[in-house]
C-alpha positions in Angstrom: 58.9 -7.2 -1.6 60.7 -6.5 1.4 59.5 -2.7 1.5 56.0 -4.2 0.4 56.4 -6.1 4.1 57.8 -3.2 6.1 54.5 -1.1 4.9 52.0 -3.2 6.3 53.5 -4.3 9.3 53.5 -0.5 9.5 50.1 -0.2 8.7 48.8 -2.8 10.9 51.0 -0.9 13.8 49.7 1.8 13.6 46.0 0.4 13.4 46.6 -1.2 16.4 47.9 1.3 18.3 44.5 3.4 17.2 42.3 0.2 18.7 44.0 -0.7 22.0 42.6 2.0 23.6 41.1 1.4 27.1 37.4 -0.2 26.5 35.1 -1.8 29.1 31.5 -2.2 29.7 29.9 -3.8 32.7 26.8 -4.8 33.7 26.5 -4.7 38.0 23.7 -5.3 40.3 24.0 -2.6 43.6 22.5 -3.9 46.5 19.7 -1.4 48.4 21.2 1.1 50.8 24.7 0.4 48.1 27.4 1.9 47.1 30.0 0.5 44.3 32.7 2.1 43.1 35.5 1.6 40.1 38.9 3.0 39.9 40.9 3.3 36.4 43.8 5.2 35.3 44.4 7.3 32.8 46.5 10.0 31.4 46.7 13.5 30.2 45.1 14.6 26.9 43.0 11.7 26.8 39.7 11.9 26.6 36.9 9.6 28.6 33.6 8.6 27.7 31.1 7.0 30.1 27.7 6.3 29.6 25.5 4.6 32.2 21.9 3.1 32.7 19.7 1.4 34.5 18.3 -1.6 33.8 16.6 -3.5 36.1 14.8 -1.3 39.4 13.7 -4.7 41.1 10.0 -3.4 41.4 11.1 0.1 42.5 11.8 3.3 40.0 14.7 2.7 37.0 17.1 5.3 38.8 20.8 5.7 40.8 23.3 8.0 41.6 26.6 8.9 39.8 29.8 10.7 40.7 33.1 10.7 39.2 36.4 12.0 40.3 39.7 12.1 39.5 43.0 11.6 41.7 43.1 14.4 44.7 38.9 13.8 45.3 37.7 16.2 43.0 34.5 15.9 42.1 34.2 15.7 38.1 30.4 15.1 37.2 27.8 14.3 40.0 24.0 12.7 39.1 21.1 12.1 41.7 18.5 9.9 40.9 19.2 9.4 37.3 18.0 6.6 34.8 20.8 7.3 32.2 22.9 10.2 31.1 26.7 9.9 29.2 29.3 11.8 30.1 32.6 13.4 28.2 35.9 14.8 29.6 39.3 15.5 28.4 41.8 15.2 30.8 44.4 18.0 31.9 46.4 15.3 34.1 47.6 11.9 34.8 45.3 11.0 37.3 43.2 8.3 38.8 39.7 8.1 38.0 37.2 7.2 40.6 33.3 6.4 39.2 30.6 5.5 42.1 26.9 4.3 41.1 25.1 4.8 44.3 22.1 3.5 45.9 21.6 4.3 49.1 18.6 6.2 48.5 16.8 3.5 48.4 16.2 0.8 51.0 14.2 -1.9 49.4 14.9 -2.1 46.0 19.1 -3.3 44.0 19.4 -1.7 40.9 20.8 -3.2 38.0 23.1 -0.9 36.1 24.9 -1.2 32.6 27.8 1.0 31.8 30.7 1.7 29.5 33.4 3.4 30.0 36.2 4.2 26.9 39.8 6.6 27.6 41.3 7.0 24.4 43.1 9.7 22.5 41.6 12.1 20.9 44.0 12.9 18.3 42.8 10.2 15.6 46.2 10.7 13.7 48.3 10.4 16.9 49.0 6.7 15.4 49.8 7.4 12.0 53.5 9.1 13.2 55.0 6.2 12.2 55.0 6.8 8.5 57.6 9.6 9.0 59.7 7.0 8.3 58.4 7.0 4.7 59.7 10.3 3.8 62.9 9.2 1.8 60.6 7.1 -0.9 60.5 8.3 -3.9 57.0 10.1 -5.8 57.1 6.4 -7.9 57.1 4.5 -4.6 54.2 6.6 -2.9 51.8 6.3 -5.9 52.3 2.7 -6.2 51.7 2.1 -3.2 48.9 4.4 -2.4 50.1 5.4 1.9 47.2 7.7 2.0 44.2 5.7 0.5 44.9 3.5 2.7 44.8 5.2 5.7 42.1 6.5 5.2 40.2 3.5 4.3 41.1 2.2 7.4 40.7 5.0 9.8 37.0 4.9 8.3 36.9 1.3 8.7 37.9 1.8 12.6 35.4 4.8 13.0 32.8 2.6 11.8 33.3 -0.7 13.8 33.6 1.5 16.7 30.2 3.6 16.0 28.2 0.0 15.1 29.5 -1.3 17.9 28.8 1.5 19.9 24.9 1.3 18.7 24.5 -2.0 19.7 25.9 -2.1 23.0 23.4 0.8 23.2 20.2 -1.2 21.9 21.1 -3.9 24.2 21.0 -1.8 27.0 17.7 -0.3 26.1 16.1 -3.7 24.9 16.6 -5.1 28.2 15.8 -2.2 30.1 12.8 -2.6 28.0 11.9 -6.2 28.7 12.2 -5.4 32.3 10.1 -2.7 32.7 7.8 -5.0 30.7 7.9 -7.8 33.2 7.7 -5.0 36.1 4.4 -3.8 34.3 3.2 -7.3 34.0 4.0 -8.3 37.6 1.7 -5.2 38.4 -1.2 -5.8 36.9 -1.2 -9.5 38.3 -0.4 -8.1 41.9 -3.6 -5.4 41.3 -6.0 -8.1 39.3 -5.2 -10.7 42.6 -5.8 -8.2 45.1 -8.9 -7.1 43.2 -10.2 -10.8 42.9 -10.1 -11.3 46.7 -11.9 -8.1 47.3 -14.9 -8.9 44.9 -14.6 -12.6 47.1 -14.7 -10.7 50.7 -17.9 -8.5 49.6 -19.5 -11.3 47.6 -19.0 -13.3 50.4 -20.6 -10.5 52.6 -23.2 -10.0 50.9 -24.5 -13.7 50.9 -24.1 -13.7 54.8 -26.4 -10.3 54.7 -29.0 -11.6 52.7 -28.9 -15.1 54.3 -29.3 -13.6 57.6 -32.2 -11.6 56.5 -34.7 -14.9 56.3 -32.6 -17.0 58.8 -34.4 -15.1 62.8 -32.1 -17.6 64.4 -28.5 -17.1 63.0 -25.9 -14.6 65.2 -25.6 -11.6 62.0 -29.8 -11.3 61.7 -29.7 -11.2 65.3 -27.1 -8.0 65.0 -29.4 -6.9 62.6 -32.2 -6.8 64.1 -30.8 -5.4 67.6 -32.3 -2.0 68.9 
């Protein structure tokens, strides 16, 4: 029983370690003629994944600017005037990462930006070192207890909550993206059909005075008319 307990305090240990990684997603709103930027650390051998997009343009194009550096101000990745991209890099160094989202390009409109950012190691089996410990049990002990089959059933287990949630972060993103570009479009064509209305008023309106003016010889616009 007591070796039963030390196993899967082991297990859940090392599952653990696998799942702490650093994980954050954000969803900011950068003023026009903006700048934000985001500062986390991270170490050698990791590995960082960010992925960004816009949102929300406030009436203005779905785009924004991205660089990312580490420590000493090198520059890593650099975007101008993108809508979305992701980006992967392994680190050689313990450094500090700087990621900006830009908008100073544009002066009227914010831009609403979502983005994730994950630093993890990319060594899946970096937590499973633990089970060294294991290697005074005897052939009996390990096929009882199965140490591999269940590894492995939860390394896939973690993969797989990590890719679903992954995708749906993802679909939110793009469903509101989607709903916004939606109520952009939709704001349009009411801007368009009200400016359109008050046209066909001005000219109708016009056009009544003209003709009016035509059987009225003592109003001011047959009097223009009629001038030689």
């Amino acid at each position: 029983m007591d070796f039963t307990i030390h196993l899967v305090l082991l297990l859940l240990s090392s599952l653990l370690n696998g799942i702490f990684c650093l994980q954050k997603e954000f969803t900011i709103v950068i003023t026009p003629g903006g700048r934000d930027c985001f500062y986390e650390n991270a170490q050698a051998d990791q590995t960082v994944d960010l992925e960004y997009q816009v949102i929300d343009g406030s009436h203005g194009d779905f785009d924004i600017s991205f660089e990312l550096a580490d420590s000493s101000g090198r520059l890593i990745f650099a975007d101008y005037k993108k809508s979305d991209n992701i980006h992967r890099y392994k680190l050689t160094h313990d450094t500090e990462l700087t990621f900006c989202f830009s908008n100073e390009f544009s002066r009227v409109n914010s831009k609403t930006v979502f983005f994730e950012i994950i630093i993890e190691n990319e060594d899946e089996d970096a937590g499973w070192s633990n089970f060294d410990i294991l290697e005074g049990l005897s052939p009996e002990e390990f096929y009882d207890m199965k140490v591999q089959d269940v590894q492995d059933v939860i390394k896939r287990v973690r993969n797989n909550l990590t890719k679903a949630r992954q995708f749906q972060d993802v679909l939110r993103s793009h469903e509101a993206r989607d709903r916004n570009m939606a109520e952009e479009n939709y704001f349009k064509v009411n801007a368009w059909s009200f400016f359109q209305i008050i046209i066909m008023i001005c000219v109708g309106f016009c056009q009544v005075v003209m003709v009016k003016s035509l059987f009225d010889t003592d109003s001011k616009a047959h009097k223009i008319w009629t001038k030689k």
